[in-house]
C-alpha positions in Angstrom: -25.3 43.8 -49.4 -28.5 42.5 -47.2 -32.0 41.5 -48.4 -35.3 43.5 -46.8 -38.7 42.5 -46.3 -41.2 45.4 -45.6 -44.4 43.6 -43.8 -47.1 46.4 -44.3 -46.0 48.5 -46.9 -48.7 50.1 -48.1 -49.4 52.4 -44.9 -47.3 55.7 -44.4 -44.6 53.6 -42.1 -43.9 50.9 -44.8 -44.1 53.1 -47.6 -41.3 55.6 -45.7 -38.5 52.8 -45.1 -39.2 51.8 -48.4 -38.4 55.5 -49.9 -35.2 55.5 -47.4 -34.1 51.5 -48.2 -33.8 52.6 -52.2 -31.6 54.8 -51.4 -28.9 52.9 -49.0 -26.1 51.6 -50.5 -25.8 48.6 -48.4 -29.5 47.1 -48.7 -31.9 45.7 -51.7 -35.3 45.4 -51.2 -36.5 42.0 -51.5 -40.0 41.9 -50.2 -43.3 43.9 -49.9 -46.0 42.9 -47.8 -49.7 44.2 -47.0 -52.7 42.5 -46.3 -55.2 45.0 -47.6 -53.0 45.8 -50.9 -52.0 42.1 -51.9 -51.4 41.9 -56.0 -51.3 45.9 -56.4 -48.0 47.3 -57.7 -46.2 49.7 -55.1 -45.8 52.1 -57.4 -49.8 52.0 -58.4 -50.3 52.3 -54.2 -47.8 55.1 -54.3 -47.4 56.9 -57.9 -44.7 58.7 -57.0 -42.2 55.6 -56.7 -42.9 55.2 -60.2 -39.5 54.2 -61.8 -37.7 54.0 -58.3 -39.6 50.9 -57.3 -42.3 49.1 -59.3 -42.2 46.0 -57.7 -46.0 43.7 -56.4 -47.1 43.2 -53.5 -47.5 39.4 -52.6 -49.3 37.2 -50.4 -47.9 36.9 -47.3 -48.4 33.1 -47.4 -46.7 32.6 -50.6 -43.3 30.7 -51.0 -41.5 33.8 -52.0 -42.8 35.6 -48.9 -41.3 32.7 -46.8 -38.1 33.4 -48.0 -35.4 34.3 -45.2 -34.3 38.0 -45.6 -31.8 39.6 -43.4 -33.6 42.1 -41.9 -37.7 42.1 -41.7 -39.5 45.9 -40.8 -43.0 45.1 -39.3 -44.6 48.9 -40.0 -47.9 47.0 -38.3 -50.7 47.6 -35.6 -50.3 46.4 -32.3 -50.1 43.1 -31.8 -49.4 41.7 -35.1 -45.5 41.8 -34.4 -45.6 39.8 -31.8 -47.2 37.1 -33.9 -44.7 36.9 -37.4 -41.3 38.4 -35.3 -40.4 34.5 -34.0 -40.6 33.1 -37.1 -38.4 35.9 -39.0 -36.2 34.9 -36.2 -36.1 31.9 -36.3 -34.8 32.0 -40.4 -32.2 34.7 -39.2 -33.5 37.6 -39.6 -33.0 41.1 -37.6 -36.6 42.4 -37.1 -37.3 45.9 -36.5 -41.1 46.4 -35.1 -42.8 50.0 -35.8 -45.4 49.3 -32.9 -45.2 48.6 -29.2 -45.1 44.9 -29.3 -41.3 45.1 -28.6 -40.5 48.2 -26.9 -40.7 46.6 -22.9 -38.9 43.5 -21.1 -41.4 42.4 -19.5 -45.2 41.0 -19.5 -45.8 43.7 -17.1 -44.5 47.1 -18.7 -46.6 45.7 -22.2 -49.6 45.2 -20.3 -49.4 49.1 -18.9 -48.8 50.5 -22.2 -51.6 48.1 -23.7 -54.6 49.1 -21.3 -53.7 52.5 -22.2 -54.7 51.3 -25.5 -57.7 49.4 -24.4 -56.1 46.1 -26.3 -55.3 42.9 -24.8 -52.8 42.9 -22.2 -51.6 40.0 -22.8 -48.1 39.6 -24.9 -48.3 36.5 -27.4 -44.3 36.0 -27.6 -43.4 37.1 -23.9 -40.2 34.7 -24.4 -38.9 37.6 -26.9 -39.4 40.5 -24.1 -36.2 40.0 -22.8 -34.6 40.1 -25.9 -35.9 42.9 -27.3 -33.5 46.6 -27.2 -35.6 50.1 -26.7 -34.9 51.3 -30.7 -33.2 54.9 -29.9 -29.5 54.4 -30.8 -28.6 57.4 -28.8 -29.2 55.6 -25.8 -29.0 52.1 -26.3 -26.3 51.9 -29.2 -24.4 49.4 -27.7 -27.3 46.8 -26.3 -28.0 47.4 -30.3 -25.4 46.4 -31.9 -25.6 42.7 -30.3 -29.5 42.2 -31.0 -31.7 40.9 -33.4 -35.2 42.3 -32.3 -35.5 46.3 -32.2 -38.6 48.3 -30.6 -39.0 50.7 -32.5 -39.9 53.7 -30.0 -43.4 55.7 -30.3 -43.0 59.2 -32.0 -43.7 61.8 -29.1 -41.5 59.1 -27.1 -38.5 59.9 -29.0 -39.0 64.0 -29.1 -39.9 63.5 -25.3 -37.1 61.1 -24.6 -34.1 63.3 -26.4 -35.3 66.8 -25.4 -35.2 65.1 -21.6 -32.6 63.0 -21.3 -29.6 65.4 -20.6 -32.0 67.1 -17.8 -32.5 63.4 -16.3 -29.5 62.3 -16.4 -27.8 65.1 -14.4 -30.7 65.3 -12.6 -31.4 69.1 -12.9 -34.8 68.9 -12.5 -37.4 68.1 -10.3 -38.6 64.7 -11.8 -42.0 64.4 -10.4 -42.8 67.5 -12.0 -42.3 68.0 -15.6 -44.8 68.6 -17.9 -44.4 67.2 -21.9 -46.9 69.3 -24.0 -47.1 67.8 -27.5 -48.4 68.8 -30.8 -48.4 66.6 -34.1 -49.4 66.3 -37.4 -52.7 64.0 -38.6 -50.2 61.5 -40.3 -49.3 60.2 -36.8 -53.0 58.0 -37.2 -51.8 56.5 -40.3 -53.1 55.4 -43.1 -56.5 54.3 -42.5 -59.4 56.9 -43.0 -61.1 58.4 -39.8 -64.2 60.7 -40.0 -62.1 62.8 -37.4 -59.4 63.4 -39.8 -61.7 64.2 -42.6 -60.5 67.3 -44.2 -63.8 69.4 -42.9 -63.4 68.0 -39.7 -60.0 69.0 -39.5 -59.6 72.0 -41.2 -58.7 74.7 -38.6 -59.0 72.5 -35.6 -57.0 71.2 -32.9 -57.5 69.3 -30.1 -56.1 67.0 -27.4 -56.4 63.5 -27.1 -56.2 60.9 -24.8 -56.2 62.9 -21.7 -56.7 60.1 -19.3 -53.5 58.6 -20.4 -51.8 58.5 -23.5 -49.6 55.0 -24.2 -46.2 56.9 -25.1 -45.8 58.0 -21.5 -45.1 54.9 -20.5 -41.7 54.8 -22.5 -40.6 58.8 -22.0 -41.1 57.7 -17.9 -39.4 54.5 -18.1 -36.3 56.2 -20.2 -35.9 58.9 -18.4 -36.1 56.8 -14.8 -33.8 54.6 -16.1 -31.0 57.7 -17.0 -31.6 59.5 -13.3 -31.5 56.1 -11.6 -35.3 57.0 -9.6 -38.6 57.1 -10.9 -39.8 59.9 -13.4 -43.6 61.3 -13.1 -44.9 64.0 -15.7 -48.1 65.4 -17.3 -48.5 64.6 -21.1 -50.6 66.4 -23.2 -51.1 65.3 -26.8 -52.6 67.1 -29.9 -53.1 67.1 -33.2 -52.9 70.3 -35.4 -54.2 70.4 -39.1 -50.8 70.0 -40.6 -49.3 67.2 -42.3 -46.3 65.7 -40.6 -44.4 66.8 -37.6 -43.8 67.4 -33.8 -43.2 69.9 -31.6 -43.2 69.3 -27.5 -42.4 71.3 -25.2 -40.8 70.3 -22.2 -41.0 72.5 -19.0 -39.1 71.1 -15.6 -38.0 73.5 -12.6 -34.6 73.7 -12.3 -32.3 73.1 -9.0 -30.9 76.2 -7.0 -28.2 77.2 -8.9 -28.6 76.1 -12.6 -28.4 78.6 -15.1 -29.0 78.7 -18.8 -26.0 78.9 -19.7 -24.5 75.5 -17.4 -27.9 73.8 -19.0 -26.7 74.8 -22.6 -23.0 73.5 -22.2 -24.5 70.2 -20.4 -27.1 69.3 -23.8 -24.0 69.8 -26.1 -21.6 67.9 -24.1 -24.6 65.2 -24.1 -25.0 65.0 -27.7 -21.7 66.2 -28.8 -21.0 62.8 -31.0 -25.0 62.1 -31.6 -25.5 63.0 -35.3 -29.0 63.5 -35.3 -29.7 65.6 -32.9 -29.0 69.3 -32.8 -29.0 71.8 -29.2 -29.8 75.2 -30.4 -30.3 78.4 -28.1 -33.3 80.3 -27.0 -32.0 83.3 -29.9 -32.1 81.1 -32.9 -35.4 80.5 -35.0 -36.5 76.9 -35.5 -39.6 75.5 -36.4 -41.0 72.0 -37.4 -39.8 72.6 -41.4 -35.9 72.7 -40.3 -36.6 69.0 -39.6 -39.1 67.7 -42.4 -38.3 64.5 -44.1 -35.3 64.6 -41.8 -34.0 61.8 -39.0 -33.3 65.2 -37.0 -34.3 66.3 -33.8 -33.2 69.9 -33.2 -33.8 71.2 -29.6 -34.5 74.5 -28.6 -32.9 75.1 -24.8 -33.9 77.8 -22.5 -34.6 78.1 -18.6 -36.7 81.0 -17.5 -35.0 82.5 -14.7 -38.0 84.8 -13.2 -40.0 81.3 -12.9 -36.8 78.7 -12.3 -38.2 76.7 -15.2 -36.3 74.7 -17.9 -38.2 75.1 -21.4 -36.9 72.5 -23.8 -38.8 73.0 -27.3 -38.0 69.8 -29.1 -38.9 68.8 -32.7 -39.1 65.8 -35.0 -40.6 64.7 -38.2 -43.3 61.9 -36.4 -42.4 59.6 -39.8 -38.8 60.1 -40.1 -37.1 60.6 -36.7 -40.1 59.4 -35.3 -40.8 55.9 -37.3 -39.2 55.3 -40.4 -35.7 57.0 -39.9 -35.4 55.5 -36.6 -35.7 52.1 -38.3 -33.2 52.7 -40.6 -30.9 54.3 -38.1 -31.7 51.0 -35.6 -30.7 49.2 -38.9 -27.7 50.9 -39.7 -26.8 49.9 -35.8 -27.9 46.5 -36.0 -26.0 45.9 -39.0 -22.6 47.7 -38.1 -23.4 50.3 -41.2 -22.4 53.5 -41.0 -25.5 55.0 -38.9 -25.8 57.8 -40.9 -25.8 55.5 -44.3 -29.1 56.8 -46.3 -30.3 59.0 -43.7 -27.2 62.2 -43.9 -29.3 64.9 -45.6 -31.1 67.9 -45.1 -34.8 69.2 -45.3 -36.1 71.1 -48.3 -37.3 74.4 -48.2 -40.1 76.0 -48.4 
């Protein structure tokens, strides 16, 4: 059995490893930490863990907050990671950051993803960059299971990332020309109120966002370079629909001479034949965003048009499970040498 400390557990990625960790047979939640909620009970912040978890929230500089746990989640902003993760270290700890403090080697591949952000560009723990792993098990199992310091990666990243990464990797495609167009749900901003996401304002309406360069596209190129051994360029479109949770992108590349639907098919199940979270369906079989709610799933939809010569790759994720919380408990299950499907093997709910 290992101890937990959940730094920022009162926003929507705290409060979901906290819902998965009370669940895991292997793992007892020691500590809860949030700045803004300090002294409330969890289950006052979040009524319905009422009798699952009832435990305070406490001050972050307290003695009983300094105690070493065995694995710390940082569900914070940028650039409060890279401030606490050292010290976690340092008292043995495996840390598991939500944010994009950890998920690049070097000063230099922070500093793109940050001005994308307009925040500093600086990185206050570059020593750690090296030691960091990129947190998707399903490529980078076994640079996980020797770590201590987990990225975890950015949601569209991962449903950008998985529904590529078989295309990539055999190099199929034309990888200076595929287009990612990505839809989510309004919990990707969190927790914090925003006049944008005020129900009025959001209430039949989409639109995209951050057209002159969103931050996650520095990962999905960097990935998917690394697995075709060249560099990856592709258009990214992001937006938000008025639904809860979820994501949907879909992924278009032209195909080489030759590759049909049916070789592209055979070459995503042979890639994630042992992977148990994520699923390759064909073009003929109904899926939608609910078949993964509240899920560590990723299902894939796999088609290539043959009157255009265009792979169409419909991928989907739940943006808090697969795409924050689950993927920290699946890093942890990893890190830890747990079963990797220990709190996570179970299906969505319907309707």
């Amino acid at each position: 059995m290992i101890t937990a400390k959940i730094i920022g557990a009162g926003g929507y990625g705290g409060v979901g490893i906290l819902e998965l960790l009370l669940s895991h047979p292997e793992v007892e939640v020691k500590t809860l930490i949030s700045p803004g909620s300090t002294g409330e009970n969890i289950a006052v912040l979040h009524p319905h863990l009422d009798g699952f978890c009832n435990m305070d929230i406490i001050d972050a500089e307290t003695p009983e907050a300094q105690e070493p746990r065995d694995v710390v989640f940082m569900s914070t902003p940028d650039r409060v990671g890279m401030k606490l993760a050292q010290a976690e270290l340092d008292k043995g700890a495996k840390v598991i950051d939500f944010s994009g403090d950890f998920r690049f080697n070097s000063v230099d591949s922070y500093a793109e993803y940050a001005r994308r952000l307009d925040k500093e560009t600086s990185h206050d723990s570059p020593g750690l960059l090296p030691e960091s792993v990129y947190g998707l098990p399903e490529l980078h199992r076994d640079e996980l299971q020797g770590s201590n310091l987990a990225g975890n990666p950015g949601c569209f990243a991962v449903s950008c990332i998985l529904g590529l990464a078989p295309a990539a990797k055999a190099n199929i495609i034309d990888l200076k020309g595929i287009i990612c167009d990505c839809k989510t749900g309004v919990s990707g901003a969190g927790k914090t109120p925003n006049p944008l996401h005020h129900y009025p304002n959001r209430y039949e309406n989409m639109n995209a966002y951050r057209l002159t360069g969103h931050q996650h596209v520095c990962e999905v190129e960097r990935e998917l370079g690394l697995l075709a051994n060249t560099e990856v360029t592709l258009t990214f479109t992001a937006q938000v629909l008025p639904i809860c949770r979820g994501i949907m992108s879909t992924l278009y590349g032209r195909v080489a001479p030759g590759v049909t639907e049916e070789k592209v098919l055979e070459l995503y199940r042979d890639f994630y034949k042992n992977e148990p979270f994520v699923r390759v369906y064909d073009k003929n079989k109904t899926i939608g965003s609910h078949h993964v709610r509240c899920t560590n799933f990723c299902n894939l939809t796999v088609s290539v048009d043959e009157r255009t010569g265009i792979l169409r790759v419909v991928s989907y994720i739940d943006n808090l499970m697969k795409g924050q919380a689950g993927a920290a408990m699946q890093n942890m299950n990893v890190l830890f040498g747990f079963e990797e499907t220990a709190g996570l093997d179970r299906s969505g709910m319907q309707p």
